[in-house]
DOFI-626859 format. One record per residue (C-alpha): residue number from 1; residue in three letters; x, y, z. Coordinates in steps of 0.05 Angstrom, whole numbers. Example, Ala and Ser with C-alpha at 12.3 -4.5 7.8 and 13.67 -1.06 7.14 Angstrom:
residues 2
i 1, aa ALA, x 246, y -90, z 156
i 2, aa SER, x 273, y -21, z 143
END
This chain:
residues 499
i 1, aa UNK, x -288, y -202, z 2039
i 2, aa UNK, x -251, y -256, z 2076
i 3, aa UNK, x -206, y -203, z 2112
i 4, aa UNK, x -262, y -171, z 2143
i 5, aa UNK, x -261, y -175, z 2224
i 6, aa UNK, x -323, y -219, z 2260
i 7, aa UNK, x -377, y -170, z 2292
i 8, aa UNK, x -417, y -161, z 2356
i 9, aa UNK, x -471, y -199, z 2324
i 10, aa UNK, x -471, y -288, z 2317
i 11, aa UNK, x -524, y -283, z 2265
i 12, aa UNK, x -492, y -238, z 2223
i 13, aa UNK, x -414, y -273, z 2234
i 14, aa UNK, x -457, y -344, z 2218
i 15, aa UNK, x -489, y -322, z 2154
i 16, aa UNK, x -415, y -289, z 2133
i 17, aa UNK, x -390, y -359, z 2142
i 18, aa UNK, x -447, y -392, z 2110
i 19, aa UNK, x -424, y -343, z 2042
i 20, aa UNK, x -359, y -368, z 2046
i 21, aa UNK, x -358, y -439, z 2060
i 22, aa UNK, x -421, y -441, z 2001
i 23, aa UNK, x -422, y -511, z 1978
i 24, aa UNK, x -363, y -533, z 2006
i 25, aa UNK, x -378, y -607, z 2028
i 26, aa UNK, x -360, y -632, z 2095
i 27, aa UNK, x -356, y -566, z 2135
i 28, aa UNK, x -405, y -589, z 2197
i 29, aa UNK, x -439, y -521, z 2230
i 30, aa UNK, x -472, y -535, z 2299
i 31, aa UNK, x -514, y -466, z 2343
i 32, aa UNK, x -528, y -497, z 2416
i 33, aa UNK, x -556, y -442, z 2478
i 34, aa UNK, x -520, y -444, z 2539
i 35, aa UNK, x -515, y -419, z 2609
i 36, aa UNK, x -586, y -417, z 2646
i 37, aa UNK, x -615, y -349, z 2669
i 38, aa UNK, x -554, y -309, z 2627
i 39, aa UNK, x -567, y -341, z 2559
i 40, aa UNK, x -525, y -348, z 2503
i 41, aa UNK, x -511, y -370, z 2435
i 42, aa UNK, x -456, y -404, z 2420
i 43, aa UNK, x -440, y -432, z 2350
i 44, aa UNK, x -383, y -490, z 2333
i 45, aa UNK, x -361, y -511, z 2252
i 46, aa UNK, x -302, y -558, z 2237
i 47, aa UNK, x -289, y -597, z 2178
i 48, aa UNK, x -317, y -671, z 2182
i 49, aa UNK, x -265, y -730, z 2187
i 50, aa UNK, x -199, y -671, z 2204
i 51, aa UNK, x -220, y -663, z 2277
i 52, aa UNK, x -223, y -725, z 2341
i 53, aa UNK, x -292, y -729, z 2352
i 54, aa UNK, x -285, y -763, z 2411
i 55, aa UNK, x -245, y -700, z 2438
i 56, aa UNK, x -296, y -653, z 2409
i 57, aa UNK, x -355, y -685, z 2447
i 58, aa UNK, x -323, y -706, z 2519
i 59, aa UNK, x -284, y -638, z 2524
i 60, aa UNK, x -314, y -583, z 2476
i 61, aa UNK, x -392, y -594, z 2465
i 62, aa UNK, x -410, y -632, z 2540
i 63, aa UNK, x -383, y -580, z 2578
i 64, aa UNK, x -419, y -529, z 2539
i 65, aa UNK, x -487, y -566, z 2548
i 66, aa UNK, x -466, y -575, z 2620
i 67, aa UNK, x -456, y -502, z 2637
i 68, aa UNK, x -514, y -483, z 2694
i 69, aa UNK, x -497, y -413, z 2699
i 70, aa UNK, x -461, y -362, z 2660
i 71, aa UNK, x -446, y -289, z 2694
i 72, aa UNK, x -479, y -231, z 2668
i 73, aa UNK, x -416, y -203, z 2637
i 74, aa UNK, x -343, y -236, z 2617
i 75, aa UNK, x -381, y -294, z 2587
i 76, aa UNK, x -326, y -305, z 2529
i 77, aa UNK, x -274, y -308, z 2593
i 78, aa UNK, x -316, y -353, z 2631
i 79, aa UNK, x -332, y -401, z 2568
i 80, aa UNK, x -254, y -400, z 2553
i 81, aa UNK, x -229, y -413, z 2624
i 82, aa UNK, x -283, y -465, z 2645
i 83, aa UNK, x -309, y -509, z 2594
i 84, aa UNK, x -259, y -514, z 2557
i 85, aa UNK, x -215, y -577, z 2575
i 86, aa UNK, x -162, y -561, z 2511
i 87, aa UNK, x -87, y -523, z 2528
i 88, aa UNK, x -88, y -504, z 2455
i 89, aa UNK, x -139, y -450, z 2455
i 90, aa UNK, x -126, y -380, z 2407
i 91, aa UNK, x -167, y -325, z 2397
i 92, aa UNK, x -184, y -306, z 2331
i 93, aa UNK, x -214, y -233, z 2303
i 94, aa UNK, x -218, y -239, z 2228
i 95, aa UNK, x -256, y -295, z 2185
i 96, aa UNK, x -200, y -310, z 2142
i 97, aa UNK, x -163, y -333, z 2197
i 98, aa UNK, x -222, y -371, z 2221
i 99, aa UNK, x -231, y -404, z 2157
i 100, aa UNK, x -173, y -416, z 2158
i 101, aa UNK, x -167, y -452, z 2218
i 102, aa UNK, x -220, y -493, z 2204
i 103, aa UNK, x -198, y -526, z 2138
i 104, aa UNK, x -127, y -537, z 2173
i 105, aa UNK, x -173, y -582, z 2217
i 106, aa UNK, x -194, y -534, z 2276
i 107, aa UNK, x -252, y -522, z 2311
i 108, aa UNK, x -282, y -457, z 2318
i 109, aa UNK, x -329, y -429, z 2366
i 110, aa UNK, x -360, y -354, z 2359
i 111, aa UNK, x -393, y -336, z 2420
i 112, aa UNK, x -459, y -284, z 2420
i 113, aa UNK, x -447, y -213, z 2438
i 114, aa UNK, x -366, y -216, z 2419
i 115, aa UNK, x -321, y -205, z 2352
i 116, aa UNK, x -283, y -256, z 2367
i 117, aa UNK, x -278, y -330, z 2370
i 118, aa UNK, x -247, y -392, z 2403
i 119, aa UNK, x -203, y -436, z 2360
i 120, aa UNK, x -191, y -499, z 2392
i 121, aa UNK, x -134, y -551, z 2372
i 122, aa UNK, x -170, y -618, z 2356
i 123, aa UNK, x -136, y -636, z 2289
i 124, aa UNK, x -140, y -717, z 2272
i 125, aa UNK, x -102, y -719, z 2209
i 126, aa UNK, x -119, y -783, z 2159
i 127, aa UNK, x -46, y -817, z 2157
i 128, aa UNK, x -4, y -869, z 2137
i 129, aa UNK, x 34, y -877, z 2208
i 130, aa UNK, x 102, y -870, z 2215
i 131, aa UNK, x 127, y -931, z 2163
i 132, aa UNK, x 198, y -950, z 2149
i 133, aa UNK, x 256, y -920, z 2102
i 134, aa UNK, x 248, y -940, z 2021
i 135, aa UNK, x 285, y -904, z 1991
i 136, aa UNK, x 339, y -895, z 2035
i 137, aa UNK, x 345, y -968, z 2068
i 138, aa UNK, x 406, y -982, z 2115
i 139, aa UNK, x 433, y -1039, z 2148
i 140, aa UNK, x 446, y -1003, z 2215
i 141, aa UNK, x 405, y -947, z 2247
i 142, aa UNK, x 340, y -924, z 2259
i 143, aa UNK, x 281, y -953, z 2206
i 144, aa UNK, x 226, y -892, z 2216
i 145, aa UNK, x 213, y -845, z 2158
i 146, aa UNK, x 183, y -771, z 2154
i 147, aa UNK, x 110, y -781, z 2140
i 148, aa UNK, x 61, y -735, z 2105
i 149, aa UNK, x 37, y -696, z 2168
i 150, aa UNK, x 86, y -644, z 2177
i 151, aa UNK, x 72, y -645, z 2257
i 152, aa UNK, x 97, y -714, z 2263
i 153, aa UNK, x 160, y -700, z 2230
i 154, aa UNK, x 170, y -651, z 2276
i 155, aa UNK, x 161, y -700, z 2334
i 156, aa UNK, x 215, y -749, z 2299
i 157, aa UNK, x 264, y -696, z 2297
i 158, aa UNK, x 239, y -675, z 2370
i 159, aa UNK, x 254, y -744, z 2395
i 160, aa UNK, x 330, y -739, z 2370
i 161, aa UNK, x 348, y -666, z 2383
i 162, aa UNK, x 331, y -642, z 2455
i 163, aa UNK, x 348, y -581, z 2462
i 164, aa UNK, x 327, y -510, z 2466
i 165, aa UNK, x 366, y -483, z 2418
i 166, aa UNK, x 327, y -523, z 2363
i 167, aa UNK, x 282, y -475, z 2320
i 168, aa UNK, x 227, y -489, z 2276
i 169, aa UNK, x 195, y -428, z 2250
i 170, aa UNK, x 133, y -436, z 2210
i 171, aa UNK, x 112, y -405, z 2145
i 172, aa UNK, x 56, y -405, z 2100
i 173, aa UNK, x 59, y -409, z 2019
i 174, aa UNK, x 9, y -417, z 1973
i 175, aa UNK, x -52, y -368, z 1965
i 176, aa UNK, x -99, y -429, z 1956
i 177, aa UNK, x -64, y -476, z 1985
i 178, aa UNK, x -37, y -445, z 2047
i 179, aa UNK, x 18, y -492, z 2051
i 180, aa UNK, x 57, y -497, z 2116
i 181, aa UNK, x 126, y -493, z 2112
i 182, aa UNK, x 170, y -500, z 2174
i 183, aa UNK, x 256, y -470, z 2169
i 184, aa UNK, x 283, y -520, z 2221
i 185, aa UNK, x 352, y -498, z 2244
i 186, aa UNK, x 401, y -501, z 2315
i 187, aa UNK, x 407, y -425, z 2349
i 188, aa UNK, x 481, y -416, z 2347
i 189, aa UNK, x 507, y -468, z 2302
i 190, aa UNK, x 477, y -454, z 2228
i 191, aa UNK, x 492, y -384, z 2201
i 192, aa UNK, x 452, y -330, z 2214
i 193, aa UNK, x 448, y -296, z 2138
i 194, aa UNK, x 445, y -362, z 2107
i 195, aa UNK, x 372, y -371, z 2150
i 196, aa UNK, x 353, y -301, z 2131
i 197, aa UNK, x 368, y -312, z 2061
i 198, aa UNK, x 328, y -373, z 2056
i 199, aa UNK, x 257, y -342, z 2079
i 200, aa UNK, x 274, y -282, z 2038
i 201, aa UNK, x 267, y -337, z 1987
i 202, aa UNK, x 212, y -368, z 2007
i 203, aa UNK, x 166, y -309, z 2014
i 204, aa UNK, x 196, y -272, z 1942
i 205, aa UNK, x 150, y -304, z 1910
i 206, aa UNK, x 66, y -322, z 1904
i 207, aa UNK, x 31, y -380, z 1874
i 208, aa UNK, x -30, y -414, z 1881
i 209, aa UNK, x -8, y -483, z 1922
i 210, aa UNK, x 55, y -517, z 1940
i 211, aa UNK, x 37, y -595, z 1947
i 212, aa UNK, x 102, y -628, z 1953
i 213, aa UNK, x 176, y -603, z 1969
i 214, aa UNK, x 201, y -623, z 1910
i 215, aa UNK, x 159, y -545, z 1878
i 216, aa UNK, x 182, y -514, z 1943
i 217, aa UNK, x 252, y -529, z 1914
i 218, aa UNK, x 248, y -505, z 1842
i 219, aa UNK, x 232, y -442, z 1864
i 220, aa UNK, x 274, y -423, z 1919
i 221, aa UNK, x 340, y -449, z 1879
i 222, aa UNK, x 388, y -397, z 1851
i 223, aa UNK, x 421, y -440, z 1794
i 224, aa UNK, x 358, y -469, z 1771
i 225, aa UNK, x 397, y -492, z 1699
i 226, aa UNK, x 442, y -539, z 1730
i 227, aa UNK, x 425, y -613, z 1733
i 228, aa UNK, x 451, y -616, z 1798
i 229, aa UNK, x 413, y -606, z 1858
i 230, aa UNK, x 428, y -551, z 1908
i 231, aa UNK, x 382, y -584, z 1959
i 232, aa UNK, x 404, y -646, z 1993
i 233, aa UNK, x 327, y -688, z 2003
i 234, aa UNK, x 322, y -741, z 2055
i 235, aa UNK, x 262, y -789, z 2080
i 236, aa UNK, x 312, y -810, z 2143
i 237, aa UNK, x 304, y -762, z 2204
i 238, aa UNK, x 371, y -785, z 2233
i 239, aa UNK, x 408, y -760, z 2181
i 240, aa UNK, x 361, y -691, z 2188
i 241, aa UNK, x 383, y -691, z 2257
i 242, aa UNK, x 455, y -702, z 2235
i 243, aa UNK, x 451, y -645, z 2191
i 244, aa UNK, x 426, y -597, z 2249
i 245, aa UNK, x 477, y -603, z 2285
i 246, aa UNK, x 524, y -600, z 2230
i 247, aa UNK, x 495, y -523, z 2219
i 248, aa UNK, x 453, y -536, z 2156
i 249, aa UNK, x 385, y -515, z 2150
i 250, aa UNK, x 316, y -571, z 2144
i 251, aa UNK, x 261, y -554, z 2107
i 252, aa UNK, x 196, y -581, z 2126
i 253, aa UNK, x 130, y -582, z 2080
i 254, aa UNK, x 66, y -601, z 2103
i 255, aa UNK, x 42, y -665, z 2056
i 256, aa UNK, x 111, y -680, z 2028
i 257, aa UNK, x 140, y -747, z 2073
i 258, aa UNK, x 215, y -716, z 2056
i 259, aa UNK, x 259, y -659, z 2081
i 260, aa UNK, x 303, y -612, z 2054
i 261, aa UNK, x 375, y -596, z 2081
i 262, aa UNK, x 424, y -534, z 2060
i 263, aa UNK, x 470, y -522, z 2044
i 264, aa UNK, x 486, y -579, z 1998
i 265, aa UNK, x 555, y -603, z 1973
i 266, aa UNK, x 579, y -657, z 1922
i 267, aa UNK, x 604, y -699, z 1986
i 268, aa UNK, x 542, y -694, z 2024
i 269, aa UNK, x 509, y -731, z 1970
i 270, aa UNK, x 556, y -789, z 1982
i 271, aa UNK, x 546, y -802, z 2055
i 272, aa UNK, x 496, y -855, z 2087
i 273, aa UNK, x 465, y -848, z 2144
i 274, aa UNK, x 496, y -918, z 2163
i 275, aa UNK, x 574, y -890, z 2148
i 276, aa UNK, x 572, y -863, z 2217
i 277, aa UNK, x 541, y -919, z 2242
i 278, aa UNK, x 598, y -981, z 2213
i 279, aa UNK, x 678, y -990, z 2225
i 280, aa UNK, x 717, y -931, z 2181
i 281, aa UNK, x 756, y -979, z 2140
i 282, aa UNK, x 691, y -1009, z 2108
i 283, aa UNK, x 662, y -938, z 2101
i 284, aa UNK, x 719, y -918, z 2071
i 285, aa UNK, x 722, y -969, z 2019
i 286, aa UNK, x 649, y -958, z 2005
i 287, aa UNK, x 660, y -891, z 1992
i 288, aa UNK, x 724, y -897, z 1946
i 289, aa UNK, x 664, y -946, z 1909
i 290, aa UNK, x 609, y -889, z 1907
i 291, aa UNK, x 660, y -844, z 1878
i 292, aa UNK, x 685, y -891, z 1827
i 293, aa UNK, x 610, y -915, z 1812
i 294, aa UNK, x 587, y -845, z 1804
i 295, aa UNK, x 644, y -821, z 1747
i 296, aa UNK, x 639, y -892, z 1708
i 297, aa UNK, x 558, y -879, z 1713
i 298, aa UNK, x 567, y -815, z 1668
i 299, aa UNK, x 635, y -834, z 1632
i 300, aa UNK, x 634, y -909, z 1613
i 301, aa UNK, x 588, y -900, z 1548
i 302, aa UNK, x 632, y -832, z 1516
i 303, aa UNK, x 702, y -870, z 1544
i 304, aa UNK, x 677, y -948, z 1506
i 305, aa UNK, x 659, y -897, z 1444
i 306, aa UNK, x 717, y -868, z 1444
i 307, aa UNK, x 774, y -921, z 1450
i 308, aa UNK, x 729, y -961, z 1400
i 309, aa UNK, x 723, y -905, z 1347
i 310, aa UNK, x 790, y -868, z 1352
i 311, aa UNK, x 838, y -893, z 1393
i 312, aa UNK, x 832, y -969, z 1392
i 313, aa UNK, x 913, y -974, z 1402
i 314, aa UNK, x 902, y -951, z 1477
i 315, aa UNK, x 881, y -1028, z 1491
i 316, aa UNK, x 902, y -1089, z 1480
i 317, aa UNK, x 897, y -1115, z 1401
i 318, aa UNK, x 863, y -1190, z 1435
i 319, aa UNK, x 810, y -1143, z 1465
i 320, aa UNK, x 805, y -1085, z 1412
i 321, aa UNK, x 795, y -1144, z 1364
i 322, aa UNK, x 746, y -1170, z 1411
i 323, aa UNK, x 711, y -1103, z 1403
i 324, aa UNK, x 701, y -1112, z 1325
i 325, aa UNK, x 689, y -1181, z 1323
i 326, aa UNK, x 624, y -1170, z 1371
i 327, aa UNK, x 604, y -1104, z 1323
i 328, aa UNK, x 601, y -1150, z 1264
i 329, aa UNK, x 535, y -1164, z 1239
i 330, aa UNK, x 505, y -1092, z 1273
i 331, aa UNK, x 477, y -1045, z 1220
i 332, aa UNK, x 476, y -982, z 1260
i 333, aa UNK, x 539, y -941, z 1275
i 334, aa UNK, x 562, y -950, z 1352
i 335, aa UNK, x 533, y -880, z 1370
i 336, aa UNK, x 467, y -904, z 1345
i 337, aa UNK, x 469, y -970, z 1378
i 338, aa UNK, x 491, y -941, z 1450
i 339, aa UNK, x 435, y -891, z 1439
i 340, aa UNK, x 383, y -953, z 1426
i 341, aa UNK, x 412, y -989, z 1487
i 342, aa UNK, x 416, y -931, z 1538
i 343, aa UNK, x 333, y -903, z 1527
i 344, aa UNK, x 322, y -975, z 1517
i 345, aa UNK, x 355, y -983, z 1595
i 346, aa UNK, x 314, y -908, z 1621
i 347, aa UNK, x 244, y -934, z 1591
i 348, aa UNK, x 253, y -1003, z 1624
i 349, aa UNK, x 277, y -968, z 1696
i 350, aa UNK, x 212, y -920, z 1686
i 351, aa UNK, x 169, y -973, z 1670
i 352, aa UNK, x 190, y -1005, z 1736
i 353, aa UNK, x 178, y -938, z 1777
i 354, aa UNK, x 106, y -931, z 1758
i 355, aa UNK, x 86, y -998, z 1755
i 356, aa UNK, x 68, y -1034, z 1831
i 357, aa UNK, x 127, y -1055, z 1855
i 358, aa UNK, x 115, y -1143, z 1843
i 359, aa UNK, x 106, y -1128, z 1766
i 360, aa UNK, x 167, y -1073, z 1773
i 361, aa UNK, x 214, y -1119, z 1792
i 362, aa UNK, x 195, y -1168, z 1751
i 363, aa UNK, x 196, y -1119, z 1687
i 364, aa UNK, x 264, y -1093, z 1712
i 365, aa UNK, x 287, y -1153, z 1711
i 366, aa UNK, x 255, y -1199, z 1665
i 367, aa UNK, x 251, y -1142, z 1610
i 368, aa UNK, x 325, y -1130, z 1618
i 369, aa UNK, x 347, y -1203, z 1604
i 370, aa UNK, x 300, y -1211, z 1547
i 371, aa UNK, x 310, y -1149, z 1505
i 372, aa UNK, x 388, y -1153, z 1521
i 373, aa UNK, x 393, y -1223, z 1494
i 374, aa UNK, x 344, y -1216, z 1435
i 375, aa UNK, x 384, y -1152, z 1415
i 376, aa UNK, x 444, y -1188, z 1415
i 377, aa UNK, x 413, y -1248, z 1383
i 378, aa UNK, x 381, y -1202, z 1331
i 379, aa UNK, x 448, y -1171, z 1313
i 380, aa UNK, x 418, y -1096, z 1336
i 381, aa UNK, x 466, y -1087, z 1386
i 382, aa UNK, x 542, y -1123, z 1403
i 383, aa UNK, x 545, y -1154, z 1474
i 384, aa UNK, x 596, y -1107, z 1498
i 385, aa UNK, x 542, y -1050, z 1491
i 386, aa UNK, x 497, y -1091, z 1531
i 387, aa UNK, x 555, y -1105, z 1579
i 388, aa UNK, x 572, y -1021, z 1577
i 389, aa UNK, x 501, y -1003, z 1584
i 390, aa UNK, x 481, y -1045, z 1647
i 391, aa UNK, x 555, y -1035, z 1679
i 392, aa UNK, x 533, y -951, z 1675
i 393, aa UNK, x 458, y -966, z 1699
i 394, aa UNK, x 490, y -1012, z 1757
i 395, aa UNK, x 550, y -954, z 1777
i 396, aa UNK, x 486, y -905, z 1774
i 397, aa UNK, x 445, y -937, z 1827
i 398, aa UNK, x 498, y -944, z 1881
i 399, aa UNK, x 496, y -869, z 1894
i 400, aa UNK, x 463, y -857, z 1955
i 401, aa UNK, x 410, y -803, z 1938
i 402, aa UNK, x 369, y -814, z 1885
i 403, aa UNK, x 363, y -729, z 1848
i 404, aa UNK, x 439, y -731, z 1853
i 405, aa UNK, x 439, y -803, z 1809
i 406, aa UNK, x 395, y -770, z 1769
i 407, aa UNK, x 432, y -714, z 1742
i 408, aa UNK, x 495, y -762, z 1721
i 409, aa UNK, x 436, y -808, z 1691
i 410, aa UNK, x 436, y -741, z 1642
i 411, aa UNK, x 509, y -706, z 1632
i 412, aa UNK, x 525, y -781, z 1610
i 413, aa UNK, x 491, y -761, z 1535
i 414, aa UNK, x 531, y -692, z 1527
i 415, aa UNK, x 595, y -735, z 1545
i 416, aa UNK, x 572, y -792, z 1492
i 417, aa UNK, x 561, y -737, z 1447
i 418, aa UNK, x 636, y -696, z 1450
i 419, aa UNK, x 668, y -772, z 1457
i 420, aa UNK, x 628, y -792, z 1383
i 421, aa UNK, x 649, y -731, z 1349
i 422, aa UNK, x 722, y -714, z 1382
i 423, aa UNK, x 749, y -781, z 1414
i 424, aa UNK, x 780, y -794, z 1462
i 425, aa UNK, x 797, y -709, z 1464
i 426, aa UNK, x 725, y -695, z 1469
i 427, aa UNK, x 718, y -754, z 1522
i 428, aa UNK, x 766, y -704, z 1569
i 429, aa UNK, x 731, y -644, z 1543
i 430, aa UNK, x 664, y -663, z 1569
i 431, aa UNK, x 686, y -685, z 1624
i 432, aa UNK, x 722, y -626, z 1636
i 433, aa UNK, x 656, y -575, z 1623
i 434, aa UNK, x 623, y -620, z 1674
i 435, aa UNK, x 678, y -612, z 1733
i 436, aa UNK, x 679, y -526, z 1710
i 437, aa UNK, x 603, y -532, z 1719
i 438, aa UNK, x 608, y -572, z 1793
i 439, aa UNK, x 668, y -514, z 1816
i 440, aa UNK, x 627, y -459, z 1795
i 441, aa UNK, x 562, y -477, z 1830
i 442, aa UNK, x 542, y -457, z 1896
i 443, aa UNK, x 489, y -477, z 1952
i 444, aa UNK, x 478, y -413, z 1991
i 445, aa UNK, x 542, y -385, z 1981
i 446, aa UNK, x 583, y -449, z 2001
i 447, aa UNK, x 618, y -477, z 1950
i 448, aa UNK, x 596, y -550, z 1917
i 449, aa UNK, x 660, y -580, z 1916
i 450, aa UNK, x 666, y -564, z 1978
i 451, aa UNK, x 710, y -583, z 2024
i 452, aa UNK, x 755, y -604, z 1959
i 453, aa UNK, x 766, y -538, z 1939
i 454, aa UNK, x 757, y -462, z 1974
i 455, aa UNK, x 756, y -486, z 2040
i 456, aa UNK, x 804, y -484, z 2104
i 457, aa UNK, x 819, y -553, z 2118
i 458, aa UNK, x 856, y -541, z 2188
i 459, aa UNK, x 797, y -510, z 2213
i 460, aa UNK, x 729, y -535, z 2181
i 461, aa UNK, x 730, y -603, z 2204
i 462, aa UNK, x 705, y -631, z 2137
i 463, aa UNK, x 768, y -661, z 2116
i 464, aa UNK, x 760, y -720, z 2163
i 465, aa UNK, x 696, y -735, z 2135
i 466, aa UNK, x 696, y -744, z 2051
i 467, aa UNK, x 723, y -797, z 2017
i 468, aa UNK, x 772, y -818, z 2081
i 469, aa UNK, x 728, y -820, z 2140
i 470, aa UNK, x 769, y -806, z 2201
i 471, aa UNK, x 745, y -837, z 2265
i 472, aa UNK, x 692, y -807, z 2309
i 473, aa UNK, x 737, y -787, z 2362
i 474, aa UNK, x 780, y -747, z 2320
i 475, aa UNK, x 716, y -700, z 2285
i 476, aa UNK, x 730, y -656, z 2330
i 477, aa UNK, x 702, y -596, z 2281
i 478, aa UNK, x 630, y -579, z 2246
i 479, aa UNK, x 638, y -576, z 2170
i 480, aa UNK, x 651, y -505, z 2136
i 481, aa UNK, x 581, y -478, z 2140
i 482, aa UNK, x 576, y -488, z 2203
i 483, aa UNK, x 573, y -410, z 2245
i 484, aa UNK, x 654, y -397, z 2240
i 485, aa UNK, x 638, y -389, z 2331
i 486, aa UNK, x 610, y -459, z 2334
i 487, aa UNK, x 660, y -506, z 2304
i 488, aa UNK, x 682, y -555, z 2351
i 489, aa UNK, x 633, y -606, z 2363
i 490, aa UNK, x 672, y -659, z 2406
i 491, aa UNK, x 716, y -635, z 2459
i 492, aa UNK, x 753, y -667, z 2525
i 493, aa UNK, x 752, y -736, z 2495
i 494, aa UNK, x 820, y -771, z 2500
i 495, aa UNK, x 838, y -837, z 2467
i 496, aa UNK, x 889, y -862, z 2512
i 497, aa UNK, x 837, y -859, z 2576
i 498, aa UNK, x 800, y -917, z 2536
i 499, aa UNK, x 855, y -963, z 2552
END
């Protein structure tokens, strides 16, 4: 019914819009006459509180009212060129696109006599306003964040990225929902196939509604068993801009205040935004610390369990004797007590996430002190699992994005697992199954350990820019998935003319 086309007749387009917007609330329907001795009908509906009303009575309805002649024939013309004070006008033919239109936050207008209508760009979205970064806070940069309104983050990316060559191409998913999606990427610079493969992905599939872009991603991944991500999400639009015109792919979603860049590679996940911002010998050094922080955040539990249980001659007898005296008095085996100690740790840090944030701190914090001192004092646990415990929750929070933190939050049981039943042997084999696991997986056909392994380091420009960052000046060349024609970035800068 909704794909049938409007008719000659307003009465009978009206009542087919009154049958489909039955008892939905806050759809306002307005029939005014126009025009003088060439009388006409003209009939407006929009949904309440999604439209300026201020626009939609100066521009749309006063001009209407205003009009003291209409000519005997091209009225829909006339109407469209001349009281109309809108650029954004379309015509529409069917009332599912009307519809719509008008719950997108629209206004449409059906003139008497025509099967089509006006749809006129008046949209006032309810919004937060452009606030600052949470989640992703730096020291130096820009503050703004991707909002909810998917036409604002456009504008932020706008604002950064002048240029022609930048496309966003808009999709819609969701048979309810009609979700818009928009496939930002720079002409030239990201791969051709790798855009094509990603809205073959995006429309393989139908669902009801797609409300955040965190969905969008579970369905368009290819290795969806991996704790990994294959999606690299950001709040930040710098670093979406970045990413442009590195040659990856942003993913817009109407509703959802993050993006979505691809392809994604273990070292994208350990760049800020502010690394390109700061000197290169502090970067550096912050980097060799993410790396560090990000095997000890999945390690230290299986290696403590390990050396404690099986090979206790790999340290030094004052502090493998330090080990057993602190066990003493701790009835449960040291598998059970960094078990007790680690979901003790993840229902304290989600506890803190969905309570407001004063009374998160203060559980995070107060909760941690307590419960860590009156284990100890309770002989349930030995302060050196404490100590393990909060030294792995600490190395997991200083990796920059938070889904990459959370997937070492998880391999870190598998590893405590082979380490409790194998030593210090099954310490290396887990470890081991986990780097097979990262070299095997793939983001769009680039490799994850990428630029580490598989790529052309001469030529991709991405070995200046891992756990060394070279200076500015000498990137002269996009990363690997950049289009193989487009890799220099940076050319007919010289070092010596700076003296």
């Amino acid at each position: 019914m909704e794909n049938k086309t409007l008719t000659h007749y307003l009465q009978q387009n009206v009542e087919q819009l009154e049958v489909l917007f039955l008892n939905c609330g806050g759809i306002v329907k307005r029939k005014i006459t126009v025009g003088g001795d060439y009388k006409t009908d003209i009939f407006i509906s929009y949904a309440d509180n999604m439209v300026d009303r201020q626009l939609l009575q100066e521009h749309v309805i006063q001009n209407l009212v205003k009009l003291a002649q209409l000519p005997a024939e091209k009225q829909f013309a006339y109407i469209k060129d001349h009281a109309l004070e809108s650029a954004d006008i379309k015509e529409q033919y069917t009332f599912d696109a009307i519809t719509q239109a008008i719950m997108s936050g629209d206004v449409a207008l059906l003139i008497d006599g025509f099967d089509k209508a006006l749809i006129i760009s008046l949209r006032s979205y309810p919004n937060r306003g452009i606030a600052a970064v949470e989640t992703e806070v730096t020291v130096r940069g820009a503050k703004d964040s991707f909002t909810e309104v998917a036409a604002f983050n456009k504008v932020l990316i706008r604002r950064r990225i002048k240029d022609t060559h930048l496309k966003m191409e808009s999709l819609q998913v969701g048979t309810r929902s009609r979700t818009d999606i928009t496939v930002t990427y720079m002409d030239g610079i990201a791969q051709q196939p790798m855009v094509q493969e990603l809205k073959k992905r995006i429309s393989s599939f139908t669902i009801d509604g797609i409300f955040d872009i965190g969905m969008l991603e579970q369905l368009i991944e290819s290795e969806w068993y991996s704790p990994f991500p294959q999606f690299q999400s950001t709040e930040r639009p710098d670093k979406t801009a970045s990413a442009l015109l590195e040659g990856r792919i942003a993913i817009l979603v109407d509703n959802s205040p993050m993006a979505l860049l691809l392809p994604a590679t273990l070292n994208s996940f350990f760049q800020a935004s502010d690394d390109y911002y700061n000197r290169r010998g502090i970067v550096a050094f912050i980097r060799v610390l993410r790396y560090l922080a990000a095997f000890l955040s999945f390690c230290l539990p299986g290696l403590y369990v390990a050396v404690t249980n099986y090979q206790p001659e790999l340290v030094p007898t004052s502090l493998a004797l330090s080990f057993a005296a602190a066990r003493q008095g701790v009835p449960f085996s040291i598998l059970l007590e960094m078990i007790i100690m680690l979901i003790s740790f993840e229902l304290l840090t989600e506890a803190g996430i969905r309570l407001p944030s004063p009374m998160g701190n203060t559980i995070g914090i107060v909760g941690g002190l307590i419960i860590g001192d009156a284990a100890v004092n309770a002989n349930l646990a030995s302060p050196m699992a404490v100590i393990i415990v909060a030294a792995t929750a600490i190395a997991s929070f200083t990796i920059p994005n938070e889904t990459f933190s959370s997937a070492f939050r998880l391999i870190k049981y598998p590893v405590l697992l082979f380490s409790v039943f194998l030593g210090l042997y099954g310490f290396v084999i887990g470890v081991m199954l986990v780097l097979i696991h990262l070299a095997d997986l793939k983001s769009f056909g680039i490799p994850y350990l990428s630029p580490y392994v598989a790529a052309d380091l001469e030529t991709s420009g991405s070995s200046g820019d891992t756990i060394r960052k070279k200076p500015i000046f000498w990137l002269i060349y996009r990363p690997i998935y950049a289009d193989p024609g487009q890799k220099r970035r940076l050319s007919g800068y010289r070092k010596e003319n700076m003296k």
